[in-house]
N, C-alpha and C positions, 0 to 999 in steps of 0.2 A: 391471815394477818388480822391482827386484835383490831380494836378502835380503843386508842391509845388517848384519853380524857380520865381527869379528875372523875371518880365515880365514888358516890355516897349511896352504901347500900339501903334504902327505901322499901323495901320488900323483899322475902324470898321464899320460895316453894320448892318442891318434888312429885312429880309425879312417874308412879309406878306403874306399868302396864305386866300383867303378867299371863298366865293360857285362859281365863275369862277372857270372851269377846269383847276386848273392847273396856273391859272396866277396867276403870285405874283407880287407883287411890293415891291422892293429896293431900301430903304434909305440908305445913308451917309452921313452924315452932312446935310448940306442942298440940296443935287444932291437925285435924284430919275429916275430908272430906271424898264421899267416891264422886266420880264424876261416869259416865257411863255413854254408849251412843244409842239413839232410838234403833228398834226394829227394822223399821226403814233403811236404816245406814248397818243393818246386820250385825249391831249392837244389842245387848241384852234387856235395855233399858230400867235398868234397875235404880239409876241416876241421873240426876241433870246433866243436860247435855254440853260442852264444852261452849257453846256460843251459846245457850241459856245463862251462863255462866257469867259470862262477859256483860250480858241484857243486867243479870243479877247482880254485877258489882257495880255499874252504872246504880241502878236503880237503890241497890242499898246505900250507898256513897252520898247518893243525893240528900236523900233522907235523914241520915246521921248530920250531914251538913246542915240541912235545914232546921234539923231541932235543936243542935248548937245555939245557931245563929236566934232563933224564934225563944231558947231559951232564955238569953242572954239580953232578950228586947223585954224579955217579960210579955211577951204578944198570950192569947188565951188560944191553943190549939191542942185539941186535945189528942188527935191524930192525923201523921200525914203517911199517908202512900203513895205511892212511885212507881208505875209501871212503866214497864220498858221493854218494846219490839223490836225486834232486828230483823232488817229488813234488806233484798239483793235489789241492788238495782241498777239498771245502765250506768256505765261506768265507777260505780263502786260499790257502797252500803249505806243506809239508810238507818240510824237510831231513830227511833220516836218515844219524846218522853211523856209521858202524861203525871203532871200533878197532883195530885186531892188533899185539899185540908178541913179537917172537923176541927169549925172553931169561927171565931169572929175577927175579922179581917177585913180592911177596906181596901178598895182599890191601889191607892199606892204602897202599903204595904204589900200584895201581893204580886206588885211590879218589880217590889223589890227583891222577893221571893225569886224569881224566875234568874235576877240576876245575881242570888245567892245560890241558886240549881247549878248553873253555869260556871260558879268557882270552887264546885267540891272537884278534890284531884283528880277524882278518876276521868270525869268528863274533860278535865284539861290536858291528863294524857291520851285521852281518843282524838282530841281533834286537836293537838300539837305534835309537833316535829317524833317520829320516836326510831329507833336505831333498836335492828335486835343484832346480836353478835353470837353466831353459834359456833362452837366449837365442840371436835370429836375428843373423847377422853380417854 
């Protein structure tokens, strides 16, 4: 049984897994990406790994947001980076984001910062409500 809601398509991908261990490759429109598992998980490692993946869209998401936003204030930041761990832990998972920005910023602007990290999408779809619905084809 579907889940039966109003749905506006927002994103869409493919991925292809075929006799390589483990390596798939990922379309979206026209961009294609391999995604691969480490050695450890008996993966080829030829690719980032599927939850790197996830660390990565966080982290780029944020970024893109923030230079938007920092663009748009006319603020002076020449570069920002975004790193993002994922992390197991009792009872669930654990993101940690870390910040950096090269540039001149004062304190409330970079308060504000933190609560402009906090409204790039991807971060609002990790920690909101989300429904997946699979079906066999």
């Amino acid at each position: 049984m579907g889940i039966n809601l109003i749905k506006e398509t927002k994103a869409t991908a493919q991925a292809k897994t075929g006799f390589t261990q483990y390596q798939t490759v990922i379309t979206s429109g026209k961009h294609s990406i391999v995604v691969d598992e480490p050695e450890s998980a008996k993966g080829t490692d030829t690719a980032i790994d599927p939850l790197s993946l996830l660390a990565a869209s966080l982290a780029s998401c944020t970024s893109i947001t923030l230079r938007m936003y920092i663009d748009r204030k006319m603020w002076v930041v020449s570069e920002i980076t975004v790193d993002a761990e994922v992390f197991k832990i009792e009872g669930g998972t654990l993101i940690e984001r870390r910040i950096h920005f090269k540039g001149e910023l004062n304190e409330e602007q970079r308060k504000r910062l933190v609560q402009i990290a906090d409204a790039c999408p991807i971060h609002k779809i990790l920690v909101g409500d989300i429904m997946i619905d699979t079906k066999l084809v």
